[in-house]
N, C-alpha and C positions, 0 to 999 in steps of 0.2 A: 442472525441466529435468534432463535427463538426461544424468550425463557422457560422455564418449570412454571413459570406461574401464568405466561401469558397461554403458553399449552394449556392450564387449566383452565383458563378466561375461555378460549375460546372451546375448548371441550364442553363447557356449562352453556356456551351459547347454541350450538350445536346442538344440546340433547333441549335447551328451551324452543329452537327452531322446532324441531320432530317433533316435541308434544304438540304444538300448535295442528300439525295433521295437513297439510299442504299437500294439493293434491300432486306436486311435481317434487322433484329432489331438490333439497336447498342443503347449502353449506355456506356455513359464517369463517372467513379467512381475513388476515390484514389484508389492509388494500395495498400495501408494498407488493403483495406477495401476486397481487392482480394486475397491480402496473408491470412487475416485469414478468408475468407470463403475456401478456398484449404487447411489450415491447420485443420480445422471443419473438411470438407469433408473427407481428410485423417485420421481425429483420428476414423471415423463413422465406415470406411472402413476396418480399423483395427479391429476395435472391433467388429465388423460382422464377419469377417474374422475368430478371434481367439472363438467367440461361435460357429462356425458352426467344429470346431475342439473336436471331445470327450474328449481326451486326457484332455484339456482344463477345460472342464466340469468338469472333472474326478480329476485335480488340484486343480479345487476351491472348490468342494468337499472334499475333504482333507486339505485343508488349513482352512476350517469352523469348522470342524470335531476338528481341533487342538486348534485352540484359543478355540473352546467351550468346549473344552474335552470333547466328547459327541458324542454317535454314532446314527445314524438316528432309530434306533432299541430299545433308551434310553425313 
């Protein structure tokens, strides 16, 4: 959670960014706050990654099958 004062902190840096006149969009944030959107963005990525794998499919298909003792044909 983020204080009152570190919101101001980074508010002041924010509008000292924009003065400076960058030709692209910039934003001063904690770097916590960068680690875990890269770490989101990677579990997403992952997990895209391993459904577009049948194989995959095909595991947790049988791993459902087991805990429910139970075949899709029951």
């Amino acid at each position: 959670m983020v204080t009152l004062e570190e919101q101001a902190k980074y508010r002041m840096l924010n509008g000292m960014v924009r003065s400076l006149e960058f030709k692209q969009d910039t934003l001063v944030i904690p770097a916590i706050e960068m680690i875990n959107m890269v770490r989101a963005v990677r579990m997403y990525q992952n997990q895209i990654a391993r459904l577009q794998s049948s194989n995959w499919v095909n595991d947790q298909i049988e791993t459902i099958k087991t805990y429910t003792s139970r075949n899709f044909c029951d």
